[in-house]
C-alpha positions in Angstrom: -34.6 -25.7 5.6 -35.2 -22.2 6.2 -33.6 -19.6 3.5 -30.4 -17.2 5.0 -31.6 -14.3 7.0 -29.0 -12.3 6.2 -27.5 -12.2 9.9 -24.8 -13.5 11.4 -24.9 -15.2 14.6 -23.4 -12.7 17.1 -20.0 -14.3 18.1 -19.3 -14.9 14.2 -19.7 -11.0 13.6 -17.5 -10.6 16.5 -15.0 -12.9 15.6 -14.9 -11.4 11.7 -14.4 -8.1 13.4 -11.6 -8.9 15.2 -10.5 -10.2 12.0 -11.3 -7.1 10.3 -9.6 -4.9 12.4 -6.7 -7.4 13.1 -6.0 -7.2 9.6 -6.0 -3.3 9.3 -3.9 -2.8 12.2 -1.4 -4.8 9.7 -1.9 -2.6 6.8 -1.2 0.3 9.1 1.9 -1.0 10.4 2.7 -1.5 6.5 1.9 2.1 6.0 4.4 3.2 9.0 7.0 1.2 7.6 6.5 2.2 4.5 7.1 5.7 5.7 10.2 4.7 7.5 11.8 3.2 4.4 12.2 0.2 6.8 12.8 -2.7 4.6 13.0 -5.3 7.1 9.7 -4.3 8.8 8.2 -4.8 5.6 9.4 -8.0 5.1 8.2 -9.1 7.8 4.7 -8.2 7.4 4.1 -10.3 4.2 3.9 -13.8 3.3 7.0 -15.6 1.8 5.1 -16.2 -1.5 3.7 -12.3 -0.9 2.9 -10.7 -4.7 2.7 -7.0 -5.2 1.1 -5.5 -8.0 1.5 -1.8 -9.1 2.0 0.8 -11.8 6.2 -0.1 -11.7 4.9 -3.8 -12.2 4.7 -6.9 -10.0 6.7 -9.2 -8.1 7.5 -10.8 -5.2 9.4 -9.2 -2.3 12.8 -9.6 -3.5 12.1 -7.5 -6.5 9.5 -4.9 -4.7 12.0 -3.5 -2.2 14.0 -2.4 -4.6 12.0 -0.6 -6.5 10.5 1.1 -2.8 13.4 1.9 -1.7 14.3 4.0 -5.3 11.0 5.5 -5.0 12.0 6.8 -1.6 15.8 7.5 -2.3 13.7 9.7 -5.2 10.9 11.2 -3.9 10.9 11.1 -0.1 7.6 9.3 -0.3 4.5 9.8 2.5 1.4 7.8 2.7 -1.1 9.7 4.6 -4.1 7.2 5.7 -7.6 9.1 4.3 -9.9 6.0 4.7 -9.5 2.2 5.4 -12.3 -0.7 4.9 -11.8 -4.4 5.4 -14.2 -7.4 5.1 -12.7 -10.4 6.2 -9.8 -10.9 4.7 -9.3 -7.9 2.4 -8.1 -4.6 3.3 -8.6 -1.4 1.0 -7.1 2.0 2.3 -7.2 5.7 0.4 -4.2 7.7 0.8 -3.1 10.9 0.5 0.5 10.7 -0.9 3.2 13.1 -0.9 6.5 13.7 -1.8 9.2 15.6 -3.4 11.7 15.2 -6.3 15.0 14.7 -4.5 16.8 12.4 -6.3 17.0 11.1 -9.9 14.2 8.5 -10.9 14.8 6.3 -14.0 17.1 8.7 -16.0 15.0 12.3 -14.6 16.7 14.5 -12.5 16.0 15.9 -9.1 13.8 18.8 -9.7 12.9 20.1 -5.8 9.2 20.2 -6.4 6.6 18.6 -4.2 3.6 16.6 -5.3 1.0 15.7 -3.7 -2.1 12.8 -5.6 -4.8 10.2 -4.3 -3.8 6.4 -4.2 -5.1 3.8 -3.5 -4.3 0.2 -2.5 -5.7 -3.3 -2.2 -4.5 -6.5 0.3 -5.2 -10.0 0.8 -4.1 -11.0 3.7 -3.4 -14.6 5.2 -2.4 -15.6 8.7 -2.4 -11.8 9.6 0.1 -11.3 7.1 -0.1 -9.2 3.5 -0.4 -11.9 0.7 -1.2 -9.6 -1.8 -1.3 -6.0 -2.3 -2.3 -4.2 -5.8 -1.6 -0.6 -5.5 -2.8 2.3 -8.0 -2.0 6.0 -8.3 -2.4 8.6 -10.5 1.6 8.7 -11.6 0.7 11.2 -14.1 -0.1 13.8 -11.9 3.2 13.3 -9.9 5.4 13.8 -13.0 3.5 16.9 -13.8 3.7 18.2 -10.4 7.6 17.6 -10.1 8.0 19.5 -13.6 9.1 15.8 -15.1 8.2 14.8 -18.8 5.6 12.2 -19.3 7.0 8.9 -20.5 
């Protein structure tokens, strides 16, 4: 037996790369629903066991929408694409997110400042649909920018 090369036989790169690229062009229709606030889109684009994982906590989609849609009824959240990588299954994407304190958020009032902070998030996907998405972002930062006290 010889030992691995290395390389892929050419129509299993091409196959994983329309994988690859399969699967982002889900994460980016996540990201434009996202920005909608459009909570039935993004339904639709997970699994029915889907988990997300953040800096609110975790859950499944039934307890994440929620908590989106509060974050956008609060802070007119955007998600600007900087970068996006997958490998097979996984998906990883750098965003530039921005916002503004419009409405009260967990007993804060509005303040009318912007913020603007790097984020980053994480998917598995299965059956070219979002299984699993851990998301992290520097929350501090947001607070400080909207003139909110740390908690």
């Amino acid at each position: 037996m010889e030992p691995f090369s290395g390389r892929l036989a050419r129509g299993t790169r091409e196959r994983e790369g329309i994988v690859e690229e399969t699967n982002k062009q889900v994460v980016l229709a996540y990201v434009e629903a996202f920005n909608r606030g459009d909570s039935e889109a993004l339904r639709r684009l997970f699994t029915e066991d889907a988990l997300v994982y953040g800096v609110l906590g975790w859950g499944g989609m039934d307890r994440v929408i929620p908590g989106w849609e509060a974050l956008h009824a609060a802070f007119a959240i955007r998600l600007e694409v900087q970068s996006i990588i997958a490998e097979g299954d996984i998906v990883a994407v750098r965003y530039i997110e921005r916002g503004t304190s419009v409405g009260p958020f967990r007993g804060q009032p509005a303040t009318g400042k912007p913020y603007e902070m790097a984020a980053m998030e994480w998917f598995e996907l299965r059956d070219g649909r979002i299984h699993r998405r851990w998301g992290a972002r520097d929350s501090a930062t947001q607070w400080r920018q909207m003139g909110l006290p740390l908690e």
